[in-house]
PDB file of N, CA, C and O in Angstrom:
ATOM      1  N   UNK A   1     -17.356 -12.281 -14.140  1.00  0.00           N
ATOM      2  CA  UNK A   1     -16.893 -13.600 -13.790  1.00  0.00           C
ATOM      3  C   UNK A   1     -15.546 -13.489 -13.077  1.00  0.00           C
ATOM      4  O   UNK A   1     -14.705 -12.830 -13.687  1.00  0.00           O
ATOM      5  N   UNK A   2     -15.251 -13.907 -12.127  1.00  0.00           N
ATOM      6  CA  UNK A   2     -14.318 -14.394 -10.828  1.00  0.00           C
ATOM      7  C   UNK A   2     -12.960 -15.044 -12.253  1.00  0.00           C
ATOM      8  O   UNK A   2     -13.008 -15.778 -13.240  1.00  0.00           O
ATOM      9  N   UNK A   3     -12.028 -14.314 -11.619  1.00  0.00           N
ATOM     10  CA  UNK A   3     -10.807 -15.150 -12.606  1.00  0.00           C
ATOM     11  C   UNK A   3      -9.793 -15.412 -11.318  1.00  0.00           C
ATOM     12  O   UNK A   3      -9.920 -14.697 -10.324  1.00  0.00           O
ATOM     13  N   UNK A   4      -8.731 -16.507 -11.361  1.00  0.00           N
ATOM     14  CA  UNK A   4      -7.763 -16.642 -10.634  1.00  0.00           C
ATOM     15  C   UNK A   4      -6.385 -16.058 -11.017  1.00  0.00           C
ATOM     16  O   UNK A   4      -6.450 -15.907 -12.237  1.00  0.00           O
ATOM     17  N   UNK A   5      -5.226 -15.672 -10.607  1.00  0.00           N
ATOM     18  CA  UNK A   5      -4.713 -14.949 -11.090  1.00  0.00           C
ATOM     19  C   UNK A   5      -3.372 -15.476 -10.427  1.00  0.00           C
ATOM     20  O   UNK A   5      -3.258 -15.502  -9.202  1.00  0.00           O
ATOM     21  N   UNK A   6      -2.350 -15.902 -11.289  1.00  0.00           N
ATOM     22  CA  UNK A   6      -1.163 -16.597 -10.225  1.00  0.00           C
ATOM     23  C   UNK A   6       0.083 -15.180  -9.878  1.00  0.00           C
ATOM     24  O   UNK A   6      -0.175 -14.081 -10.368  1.00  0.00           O
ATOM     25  N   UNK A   7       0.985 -15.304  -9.280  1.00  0.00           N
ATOM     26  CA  UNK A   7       2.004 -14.560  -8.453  1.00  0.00           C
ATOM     27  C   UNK A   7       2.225 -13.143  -9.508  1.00  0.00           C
ATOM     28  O   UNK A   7       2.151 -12.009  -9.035  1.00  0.00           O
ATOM     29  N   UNK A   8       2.433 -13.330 -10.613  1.00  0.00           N
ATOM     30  CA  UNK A   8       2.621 -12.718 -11.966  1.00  0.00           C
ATOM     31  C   UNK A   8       1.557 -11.662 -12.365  1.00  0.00           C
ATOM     32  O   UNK A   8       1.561 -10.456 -12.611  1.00  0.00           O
ATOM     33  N   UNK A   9       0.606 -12.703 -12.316  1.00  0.00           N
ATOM     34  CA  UNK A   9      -0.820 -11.816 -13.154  1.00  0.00           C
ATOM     35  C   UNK A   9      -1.024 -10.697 -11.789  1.00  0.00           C
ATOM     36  O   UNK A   9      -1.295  -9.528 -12.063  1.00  0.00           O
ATOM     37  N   UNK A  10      -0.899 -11.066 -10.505  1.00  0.00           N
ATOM     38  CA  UNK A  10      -1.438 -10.143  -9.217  1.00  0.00           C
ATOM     39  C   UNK A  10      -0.500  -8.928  -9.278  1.00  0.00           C
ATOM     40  O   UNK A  10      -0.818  -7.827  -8.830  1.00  0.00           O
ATOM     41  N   UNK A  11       0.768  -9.224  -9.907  1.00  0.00           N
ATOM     42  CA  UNK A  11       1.419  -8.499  -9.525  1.00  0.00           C
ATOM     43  C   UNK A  11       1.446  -7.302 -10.580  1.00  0.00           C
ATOM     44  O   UNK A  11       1.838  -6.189 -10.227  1.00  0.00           O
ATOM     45  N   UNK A  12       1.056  -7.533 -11.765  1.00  0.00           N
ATOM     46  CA  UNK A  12       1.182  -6.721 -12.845  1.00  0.00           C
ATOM     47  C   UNK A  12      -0.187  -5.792 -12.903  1.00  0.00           C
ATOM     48  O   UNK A  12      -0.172  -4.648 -13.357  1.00  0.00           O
ATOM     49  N   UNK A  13      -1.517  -6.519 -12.319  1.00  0.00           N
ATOM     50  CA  UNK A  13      -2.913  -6.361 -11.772  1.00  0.00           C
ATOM     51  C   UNK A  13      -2.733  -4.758 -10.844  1.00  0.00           C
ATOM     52  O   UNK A  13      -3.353  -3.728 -11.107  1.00  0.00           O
ATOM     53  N   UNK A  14      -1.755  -4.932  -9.782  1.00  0.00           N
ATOM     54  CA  UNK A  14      -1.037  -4.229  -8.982  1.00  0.00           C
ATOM     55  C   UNK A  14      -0.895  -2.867  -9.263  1.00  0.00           C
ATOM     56  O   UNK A  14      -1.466  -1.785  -9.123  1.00  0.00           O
ATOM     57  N   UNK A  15       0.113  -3.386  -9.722  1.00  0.00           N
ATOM     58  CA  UNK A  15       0.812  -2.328 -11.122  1.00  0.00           C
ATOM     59  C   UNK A  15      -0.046  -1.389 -11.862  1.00  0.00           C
ATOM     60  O   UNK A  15       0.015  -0.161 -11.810  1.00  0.00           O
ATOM     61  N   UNK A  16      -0.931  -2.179 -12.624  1.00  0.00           N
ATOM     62  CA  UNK A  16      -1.830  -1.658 -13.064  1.00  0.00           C
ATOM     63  C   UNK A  16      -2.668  -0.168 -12.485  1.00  0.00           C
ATOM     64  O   UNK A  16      -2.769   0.958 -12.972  1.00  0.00           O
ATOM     65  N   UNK A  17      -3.282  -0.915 -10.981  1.00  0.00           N
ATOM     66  CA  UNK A  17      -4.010  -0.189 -10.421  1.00  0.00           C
ATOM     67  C   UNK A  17      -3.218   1.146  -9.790  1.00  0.00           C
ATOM     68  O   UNK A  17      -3.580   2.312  -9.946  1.00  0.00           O
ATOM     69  N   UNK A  18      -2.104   0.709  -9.075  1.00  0.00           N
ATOM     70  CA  UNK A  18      -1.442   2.145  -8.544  1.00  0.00           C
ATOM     71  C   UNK A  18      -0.062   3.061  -9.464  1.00  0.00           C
ATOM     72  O   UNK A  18       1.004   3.601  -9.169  1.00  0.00           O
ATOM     73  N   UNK A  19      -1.020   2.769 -10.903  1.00  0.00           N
ATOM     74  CA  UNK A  19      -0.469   3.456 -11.777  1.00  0.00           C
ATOM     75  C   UNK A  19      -1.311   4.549 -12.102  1.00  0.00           C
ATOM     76  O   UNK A  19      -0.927   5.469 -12.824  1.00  0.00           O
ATOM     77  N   UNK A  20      -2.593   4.482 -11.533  1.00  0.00           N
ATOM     78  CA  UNK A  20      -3.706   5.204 -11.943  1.00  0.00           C
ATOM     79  C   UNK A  20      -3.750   6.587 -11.374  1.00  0.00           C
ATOM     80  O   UNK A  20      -2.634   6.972 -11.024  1.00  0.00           O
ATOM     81  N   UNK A  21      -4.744   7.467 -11.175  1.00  0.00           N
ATOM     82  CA  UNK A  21      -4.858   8.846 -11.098  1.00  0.00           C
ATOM     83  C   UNK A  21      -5.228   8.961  -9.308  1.00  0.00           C
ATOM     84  O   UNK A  21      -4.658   9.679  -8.486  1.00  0.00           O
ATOM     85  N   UNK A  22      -6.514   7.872  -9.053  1.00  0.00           N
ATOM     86  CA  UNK A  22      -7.108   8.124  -7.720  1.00  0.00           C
ATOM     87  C   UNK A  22      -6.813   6.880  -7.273  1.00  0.00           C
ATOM     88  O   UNK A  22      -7.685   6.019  -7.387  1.00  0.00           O
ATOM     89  N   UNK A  23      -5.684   6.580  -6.750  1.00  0.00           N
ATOM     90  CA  UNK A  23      -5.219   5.160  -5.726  1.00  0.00           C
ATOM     91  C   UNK A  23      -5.734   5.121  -5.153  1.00  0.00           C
ATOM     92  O   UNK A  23      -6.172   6.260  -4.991  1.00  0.00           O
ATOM     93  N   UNK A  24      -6.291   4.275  -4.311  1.00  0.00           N
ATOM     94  CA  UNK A  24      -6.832   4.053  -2.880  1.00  0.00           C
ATOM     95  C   UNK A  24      -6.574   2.462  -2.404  1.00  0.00           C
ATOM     96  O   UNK A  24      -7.279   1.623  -2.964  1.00  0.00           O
ATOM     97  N   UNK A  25      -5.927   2.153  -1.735  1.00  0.00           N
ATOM     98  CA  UNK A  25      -5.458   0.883  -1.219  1.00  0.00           C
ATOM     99  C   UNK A  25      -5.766   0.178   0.246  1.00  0.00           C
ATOM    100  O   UNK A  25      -5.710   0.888   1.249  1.00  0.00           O
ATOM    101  N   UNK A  26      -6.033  -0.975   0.339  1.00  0.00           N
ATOM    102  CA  UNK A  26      -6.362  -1.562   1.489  1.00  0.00           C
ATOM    103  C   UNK A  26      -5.306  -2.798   1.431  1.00  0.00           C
ATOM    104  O   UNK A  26      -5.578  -3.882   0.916  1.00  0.00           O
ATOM    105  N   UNK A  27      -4.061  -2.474   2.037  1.00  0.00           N
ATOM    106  CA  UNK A  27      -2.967  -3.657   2.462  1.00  0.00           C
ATOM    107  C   UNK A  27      -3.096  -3.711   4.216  1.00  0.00           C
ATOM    108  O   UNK A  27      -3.211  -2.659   4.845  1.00  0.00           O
ATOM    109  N   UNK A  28      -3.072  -4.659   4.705  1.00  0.00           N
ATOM    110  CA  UNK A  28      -3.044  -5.098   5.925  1.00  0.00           C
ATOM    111  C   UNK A  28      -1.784  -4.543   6.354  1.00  0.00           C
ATOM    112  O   UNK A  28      -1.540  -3.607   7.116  1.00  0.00           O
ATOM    113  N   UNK A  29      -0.964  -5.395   5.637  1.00  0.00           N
ATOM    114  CA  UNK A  29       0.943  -5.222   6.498  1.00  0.00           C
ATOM    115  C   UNK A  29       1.469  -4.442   5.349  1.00  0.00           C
ATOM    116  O   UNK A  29       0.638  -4.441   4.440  1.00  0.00           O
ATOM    117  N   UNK A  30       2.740  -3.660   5.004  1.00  0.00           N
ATOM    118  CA  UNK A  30       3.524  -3.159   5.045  1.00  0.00           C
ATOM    119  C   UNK A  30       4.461  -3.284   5.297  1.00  0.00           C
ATOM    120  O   UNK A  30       4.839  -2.772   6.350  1.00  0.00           O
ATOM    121  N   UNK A  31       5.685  -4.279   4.223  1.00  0.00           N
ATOM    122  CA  UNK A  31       6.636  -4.806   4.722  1.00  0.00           C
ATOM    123  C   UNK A  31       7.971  -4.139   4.545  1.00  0.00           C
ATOM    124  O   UNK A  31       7.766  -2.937   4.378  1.00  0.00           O
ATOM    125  N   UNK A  32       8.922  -4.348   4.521  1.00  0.00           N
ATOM    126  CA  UNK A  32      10.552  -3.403   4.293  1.00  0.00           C
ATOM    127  C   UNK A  32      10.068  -3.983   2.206  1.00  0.00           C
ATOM    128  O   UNK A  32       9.803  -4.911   1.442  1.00  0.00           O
ATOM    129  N   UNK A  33      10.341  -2.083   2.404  1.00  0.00           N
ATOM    130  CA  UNK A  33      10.707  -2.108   0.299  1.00  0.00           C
ATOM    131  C   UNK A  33       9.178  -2.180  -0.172  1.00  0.00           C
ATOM    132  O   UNK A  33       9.035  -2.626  -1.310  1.00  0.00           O
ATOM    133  N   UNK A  34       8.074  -1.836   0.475  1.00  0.00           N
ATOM    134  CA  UNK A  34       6.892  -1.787  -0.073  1.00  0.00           C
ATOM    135  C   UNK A  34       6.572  -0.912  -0.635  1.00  0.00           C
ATOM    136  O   UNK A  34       6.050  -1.328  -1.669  1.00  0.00           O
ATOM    137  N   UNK A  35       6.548   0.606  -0.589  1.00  0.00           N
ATOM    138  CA  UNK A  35       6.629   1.506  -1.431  1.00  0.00           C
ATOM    139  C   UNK A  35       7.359   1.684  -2.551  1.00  0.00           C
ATOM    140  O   UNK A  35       6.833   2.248  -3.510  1.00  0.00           O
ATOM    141  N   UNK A  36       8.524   1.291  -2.607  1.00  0.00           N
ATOM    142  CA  UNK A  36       9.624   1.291  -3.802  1.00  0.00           C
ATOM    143  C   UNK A  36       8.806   0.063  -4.999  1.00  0.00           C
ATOM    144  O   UNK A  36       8.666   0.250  -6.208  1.00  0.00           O
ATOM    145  N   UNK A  37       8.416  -1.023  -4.298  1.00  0.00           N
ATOM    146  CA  UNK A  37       7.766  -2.134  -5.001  1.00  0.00           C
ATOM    147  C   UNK A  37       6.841  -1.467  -5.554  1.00  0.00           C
ATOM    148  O   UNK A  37       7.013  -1.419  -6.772  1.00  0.00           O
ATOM    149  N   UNK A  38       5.661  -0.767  -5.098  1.00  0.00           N
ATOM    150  CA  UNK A  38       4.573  -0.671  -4.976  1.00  0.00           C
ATOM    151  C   UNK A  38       4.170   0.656  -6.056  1.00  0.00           C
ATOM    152  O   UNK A  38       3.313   0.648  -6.940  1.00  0.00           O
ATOM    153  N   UNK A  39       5.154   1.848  -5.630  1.00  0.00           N
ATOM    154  CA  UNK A  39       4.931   2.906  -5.998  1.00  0.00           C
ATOM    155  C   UNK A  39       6.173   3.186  -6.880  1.00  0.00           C
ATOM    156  O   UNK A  39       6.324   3.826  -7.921  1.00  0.00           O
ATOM    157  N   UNK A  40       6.806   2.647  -6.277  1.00  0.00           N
ATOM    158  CA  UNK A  40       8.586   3.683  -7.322  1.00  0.00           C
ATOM    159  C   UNK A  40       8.998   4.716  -6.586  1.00  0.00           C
ATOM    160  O   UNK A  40      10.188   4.658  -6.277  1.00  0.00           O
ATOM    161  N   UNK A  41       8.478   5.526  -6.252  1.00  0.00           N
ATOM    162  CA  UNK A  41       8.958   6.899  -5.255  1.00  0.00           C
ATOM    163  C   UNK A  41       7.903   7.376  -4.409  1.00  0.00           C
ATOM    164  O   UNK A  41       6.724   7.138  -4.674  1.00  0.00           O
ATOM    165  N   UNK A  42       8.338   8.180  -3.188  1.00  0.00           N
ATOM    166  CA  UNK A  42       7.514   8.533  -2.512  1.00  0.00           C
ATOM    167  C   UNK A  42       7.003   9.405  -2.913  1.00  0.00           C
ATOM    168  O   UNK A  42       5.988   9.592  -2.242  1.00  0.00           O
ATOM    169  N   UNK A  43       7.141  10.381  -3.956  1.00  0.00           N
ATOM    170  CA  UNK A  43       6.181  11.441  -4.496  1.00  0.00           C
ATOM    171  C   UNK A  43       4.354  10.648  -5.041  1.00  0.00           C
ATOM    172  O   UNK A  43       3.196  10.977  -4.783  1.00  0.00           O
ATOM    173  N   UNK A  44       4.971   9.541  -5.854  1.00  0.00           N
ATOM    174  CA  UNK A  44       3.855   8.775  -6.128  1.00  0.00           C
ATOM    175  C   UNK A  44       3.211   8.588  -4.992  1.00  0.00           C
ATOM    176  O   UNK A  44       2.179   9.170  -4.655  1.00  0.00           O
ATOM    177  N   UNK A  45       3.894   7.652  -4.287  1.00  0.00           N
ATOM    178  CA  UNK A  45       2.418   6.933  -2.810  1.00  0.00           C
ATOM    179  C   UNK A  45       2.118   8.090  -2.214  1.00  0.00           C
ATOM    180  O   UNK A  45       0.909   8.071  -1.979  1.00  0.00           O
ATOM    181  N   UNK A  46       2.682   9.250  -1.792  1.00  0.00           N
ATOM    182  CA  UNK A  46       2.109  10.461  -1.445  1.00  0.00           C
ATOM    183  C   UNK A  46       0.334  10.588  -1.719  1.00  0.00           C
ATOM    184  O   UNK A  46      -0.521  10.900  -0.890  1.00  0.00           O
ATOM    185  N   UNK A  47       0.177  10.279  -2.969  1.00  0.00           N
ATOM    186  CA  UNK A  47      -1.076  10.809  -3.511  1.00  0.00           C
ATOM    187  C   UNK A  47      -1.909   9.471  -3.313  1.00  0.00           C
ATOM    188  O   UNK A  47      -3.067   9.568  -3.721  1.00  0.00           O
ATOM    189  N   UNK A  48      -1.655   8.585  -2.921  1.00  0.00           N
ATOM    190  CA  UNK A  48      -2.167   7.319  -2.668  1.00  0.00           C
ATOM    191  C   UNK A  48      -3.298   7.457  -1.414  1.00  0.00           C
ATOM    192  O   UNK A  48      -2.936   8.108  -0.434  1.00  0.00           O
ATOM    193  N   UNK A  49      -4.533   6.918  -1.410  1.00  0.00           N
ATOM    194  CA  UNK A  49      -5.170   6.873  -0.464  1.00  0.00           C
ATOM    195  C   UNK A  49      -4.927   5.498   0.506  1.00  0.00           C
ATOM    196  O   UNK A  49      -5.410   4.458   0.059  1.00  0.00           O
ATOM    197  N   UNK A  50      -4.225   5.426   1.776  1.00  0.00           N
ATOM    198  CA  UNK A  50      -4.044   4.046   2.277  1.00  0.00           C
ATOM    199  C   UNK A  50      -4.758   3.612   3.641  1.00  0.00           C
ATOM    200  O   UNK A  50      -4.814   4.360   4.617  1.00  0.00           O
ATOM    201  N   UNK A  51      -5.244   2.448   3.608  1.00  0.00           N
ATOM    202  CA  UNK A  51      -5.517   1.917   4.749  1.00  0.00           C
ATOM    203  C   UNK A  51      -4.505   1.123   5.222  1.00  0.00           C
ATOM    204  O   UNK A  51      -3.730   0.818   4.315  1.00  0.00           O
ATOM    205  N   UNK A  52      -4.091   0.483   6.733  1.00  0.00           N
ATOM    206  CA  UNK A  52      -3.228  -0.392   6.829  1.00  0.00           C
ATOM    207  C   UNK A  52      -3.931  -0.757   8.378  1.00  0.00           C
ATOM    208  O   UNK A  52      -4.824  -0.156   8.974  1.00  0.00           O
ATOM    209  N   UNK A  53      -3.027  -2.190   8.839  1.00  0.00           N
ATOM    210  CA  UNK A  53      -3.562  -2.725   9.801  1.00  0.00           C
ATOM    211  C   UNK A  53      -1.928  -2.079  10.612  1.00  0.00           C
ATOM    212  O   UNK A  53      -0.792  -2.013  10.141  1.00  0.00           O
ATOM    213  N   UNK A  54      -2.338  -1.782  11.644  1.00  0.00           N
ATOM    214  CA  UNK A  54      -0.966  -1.429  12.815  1.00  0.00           C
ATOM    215  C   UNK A  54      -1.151  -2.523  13.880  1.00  0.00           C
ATOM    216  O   UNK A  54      -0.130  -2.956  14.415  1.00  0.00           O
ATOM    217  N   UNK A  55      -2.486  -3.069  14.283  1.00  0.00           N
ATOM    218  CA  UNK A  55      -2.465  -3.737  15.566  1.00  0.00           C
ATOM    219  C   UNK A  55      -1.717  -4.976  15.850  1.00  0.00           C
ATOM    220  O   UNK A  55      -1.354  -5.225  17.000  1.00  0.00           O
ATOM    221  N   UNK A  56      -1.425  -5.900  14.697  1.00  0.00           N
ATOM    222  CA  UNK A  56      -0.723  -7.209  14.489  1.00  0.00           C
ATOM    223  C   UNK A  56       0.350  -7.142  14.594  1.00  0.00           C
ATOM    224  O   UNK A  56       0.929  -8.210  14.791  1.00  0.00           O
ATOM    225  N   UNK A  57       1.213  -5.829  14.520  1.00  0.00           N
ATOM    226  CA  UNK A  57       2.601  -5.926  14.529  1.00  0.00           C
ATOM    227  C   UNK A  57       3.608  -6.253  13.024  1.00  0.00           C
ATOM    228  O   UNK A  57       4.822  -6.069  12.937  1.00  0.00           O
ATOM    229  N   UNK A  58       2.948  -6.630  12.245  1.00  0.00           N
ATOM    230  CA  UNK A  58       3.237  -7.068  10.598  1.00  0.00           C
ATOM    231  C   UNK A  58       3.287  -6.379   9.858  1.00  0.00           C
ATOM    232  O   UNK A  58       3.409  -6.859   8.732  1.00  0.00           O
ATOM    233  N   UNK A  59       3.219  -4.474   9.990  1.00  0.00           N
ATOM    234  CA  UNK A  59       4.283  -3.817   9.149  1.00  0.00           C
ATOM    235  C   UNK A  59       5.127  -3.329  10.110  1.00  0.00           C
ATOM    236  O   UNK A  59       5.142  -3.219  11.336  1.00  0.00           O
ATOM    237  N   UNK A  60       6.134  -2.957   8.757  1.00  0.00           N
ATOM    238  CA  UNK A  60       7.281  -2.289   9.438  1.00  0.00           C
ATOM    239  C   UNK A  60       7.050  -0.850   9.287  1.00  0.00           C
ATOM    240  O   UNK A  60       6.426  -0.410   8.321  1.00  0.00           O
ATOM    241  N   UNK A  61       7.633   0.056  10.405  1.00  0.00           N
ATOM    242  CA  UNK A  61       7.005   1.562  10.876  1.00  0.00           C
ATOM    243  C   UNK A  61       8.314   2.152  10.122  1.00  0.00           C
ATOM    244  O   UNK A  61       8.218   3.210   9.500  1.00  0.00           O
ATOM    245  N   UNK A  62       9.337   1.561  10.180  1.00  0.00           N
ATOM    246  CA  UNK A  62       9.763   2.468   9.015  1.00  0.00           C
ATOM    247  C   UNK A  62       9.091   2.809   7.285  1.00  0.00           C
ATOM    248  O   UNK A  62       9.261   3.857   6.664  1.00  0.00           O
ATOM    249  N   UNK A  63       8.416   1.737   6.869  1.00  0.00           N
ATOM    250  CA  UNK A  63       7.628   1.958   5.791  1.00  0.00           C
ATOM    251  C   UNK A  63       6.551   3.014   5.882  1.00  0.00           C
ATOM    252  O   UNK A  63       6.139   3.708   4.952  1.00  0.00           O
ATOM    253  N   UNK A  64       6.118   3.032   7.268  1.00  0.00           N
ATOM    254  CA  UNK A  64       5.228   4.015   7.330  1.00  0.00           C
ATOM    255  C   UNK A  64       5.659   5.243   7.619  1.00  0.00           C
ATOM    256  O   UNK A  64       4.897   6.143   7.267  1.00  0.00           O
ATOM    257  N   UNK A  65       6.538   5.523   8.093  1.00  0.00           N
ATOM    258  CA  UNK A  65       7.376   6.771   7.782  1.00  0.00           C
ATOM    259  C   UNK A  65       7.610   7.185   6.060  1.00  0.00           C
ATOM    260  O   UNK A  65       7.549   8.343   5.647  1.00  0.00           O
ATOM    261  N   UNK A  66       7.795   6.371   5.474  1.00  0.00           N
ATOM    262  CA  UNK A  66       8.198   6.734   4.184  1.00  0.00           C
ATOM    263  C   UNK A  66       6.952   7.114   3.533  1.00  0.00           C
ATOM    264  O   UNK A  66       7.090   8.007   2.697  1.00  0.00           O
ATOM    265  N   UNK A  67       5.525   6.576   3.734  1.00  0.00           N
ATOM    266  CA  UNK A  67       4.347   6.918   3.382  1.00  0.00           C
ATOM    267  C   UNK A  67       3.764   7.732   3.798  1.00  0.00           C
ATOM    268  O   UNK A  67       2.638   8.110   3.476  1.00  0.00           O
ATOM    269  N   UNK A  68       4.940   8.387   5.122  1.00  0.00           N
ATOM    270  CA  UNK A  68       3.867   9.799   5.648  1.00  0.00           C
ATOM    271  C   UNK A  68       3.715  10.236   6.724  1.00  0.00           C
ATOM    272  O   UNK A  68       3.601  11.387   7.147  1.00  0.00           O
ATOM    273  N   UNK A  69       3.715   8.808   7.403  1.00  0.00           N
ATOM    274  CA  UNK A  69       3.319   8.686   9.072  1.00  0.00           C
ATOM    275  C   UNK A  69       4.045   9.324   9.505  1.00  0.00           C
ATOM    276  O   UNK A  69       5.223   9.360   9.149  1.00  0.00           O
ATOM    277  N   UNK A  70       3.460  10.115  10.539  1.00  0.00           N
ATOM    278  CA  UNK A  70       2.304  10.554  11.644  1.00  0.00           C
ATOM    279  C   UNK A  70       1.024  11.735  10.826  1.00  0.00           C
ATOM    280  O   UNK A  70      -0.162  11.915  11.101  1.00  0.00           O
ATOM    281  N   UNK A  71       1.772  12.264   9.928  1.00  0.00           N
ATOM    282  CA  UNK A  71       1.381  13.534   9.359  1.00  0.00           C
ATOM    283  C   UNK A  71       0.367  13.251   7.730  1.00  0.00           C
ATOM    284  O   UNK A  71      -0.533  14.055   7.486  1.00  0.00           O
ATOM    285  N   UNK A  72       0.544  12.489   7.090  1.00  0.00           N
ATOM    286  CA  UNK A  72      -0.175  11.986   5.806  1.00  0.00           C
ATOM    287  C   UNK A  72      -1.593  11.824   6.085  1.00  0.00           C
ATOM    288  O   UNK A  72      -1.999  10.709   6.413  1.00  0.00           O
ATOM    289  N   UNK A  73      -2.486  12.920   5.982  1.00  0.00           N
ATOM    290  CA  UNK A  73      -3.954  12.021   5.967  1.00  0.00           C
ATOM    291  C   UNK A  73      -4.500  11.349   5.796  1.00  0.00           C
ATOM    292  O   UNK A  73      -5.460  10.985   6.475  1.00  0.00           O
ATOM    293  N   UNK A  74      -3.888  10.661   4.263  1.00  0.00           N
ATOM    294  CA  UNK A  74      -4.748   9.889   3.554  1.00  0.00           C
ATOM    295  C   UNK A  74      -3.918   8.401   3.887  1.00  0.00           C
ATOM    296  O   UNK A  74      -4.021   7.457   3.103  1.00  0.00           O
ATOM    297  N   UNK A  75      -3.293   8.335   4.831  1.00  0.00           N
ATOM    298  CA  UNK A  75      -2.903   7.420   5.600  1.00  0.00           C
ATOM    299  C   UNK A  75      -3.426   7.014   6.558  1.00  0.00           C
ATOM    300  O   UNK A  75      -3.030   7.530   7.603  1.00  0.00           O
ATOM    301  N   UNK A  76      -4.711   5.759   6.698  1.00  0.00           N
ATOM    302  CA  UNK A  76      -5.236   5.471   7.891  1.00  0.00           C
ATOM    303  C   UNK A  76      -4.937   3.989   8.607  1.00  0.00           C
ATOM    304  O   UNK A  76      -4.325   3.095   8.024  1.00  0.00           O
ATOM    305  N   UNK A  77      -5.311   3.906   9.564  1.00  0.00           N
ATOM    306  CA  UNK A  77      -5.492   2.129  10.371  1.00  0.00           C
ATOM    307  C   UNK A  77      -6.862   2.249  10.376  1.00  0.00           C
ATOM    308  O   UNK A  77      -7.684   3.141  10.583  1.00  0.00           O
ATOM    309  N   UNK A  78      -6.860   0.452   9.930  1.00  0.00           N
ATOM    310  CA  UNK A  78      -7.985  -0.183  10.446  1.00  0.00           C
ATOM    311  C   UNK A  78      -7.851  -1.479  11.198  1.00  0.00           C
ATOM    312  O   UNK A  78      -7.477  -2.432  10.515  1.00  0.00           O
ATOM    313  N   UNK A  79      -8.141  -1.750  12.779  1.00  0.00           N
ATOM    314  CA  UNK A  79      -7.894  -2.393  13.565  1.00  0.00           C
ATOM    315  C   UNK A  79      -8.817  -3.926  12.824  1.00  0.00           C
ATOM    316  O   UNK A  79     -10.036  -4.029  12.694  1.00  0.00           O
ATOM    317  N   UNK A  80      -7.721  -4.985  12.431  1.00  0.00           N
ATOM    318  CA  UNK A  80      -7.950  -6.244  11.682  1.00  0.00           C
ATOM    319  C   UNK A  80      -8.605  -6.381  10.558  1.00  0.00           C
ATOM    320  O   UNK A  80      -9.510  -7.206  10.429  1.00  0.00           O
ATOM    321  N   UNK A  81      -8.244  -5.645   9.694  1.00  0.00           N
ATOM    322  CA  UNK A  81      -7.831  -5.605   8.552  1.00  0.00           C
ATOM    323  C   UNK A  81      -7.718  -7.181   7.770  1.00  0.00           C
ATOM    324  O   UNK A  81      -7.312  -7.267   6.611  1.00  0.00           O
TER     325      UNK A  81
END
């Protein structure tokens, strides 16, 4: 069953998930302080599997530097996301 989940519950939901062993994430944008939010350190998101959208312009490329970019494999785009 479908539950709704307000600002709080998503965020702890979050938490939850990229606390786990095999991350794998699908965020569109990538904003300033998303990894620190997200992960705590870059050793963590390291091991993170990510998708992200680049074509919109709505992350910031310094975040993606911190996640890896150019060189991180498990760092991909998906055009509209």
């Amino acid at each position: 069953m479908a539950r709704f989940l307000d600002h709080k519950q998503v965020r702890d939901a979050v938490q939850t998930v990229v606390a786990g062993d095999d991350v794998r994430c699908a965020v569109a944008f990538w904003g300033d302080g998303a990894l620190k939010a997200l992960f705590g350190s870059k050793k963590r998101a390291s091991k993170a599997r990510i998708i992200c959208d680049l074509s919109m312009g709505g992350t910031n490329p310094e975040e993606l530097v911190l996640l890896g970019a150019p060189d991180n494999p498990d760092l991909k785009h998906l055009r509209g996301l």
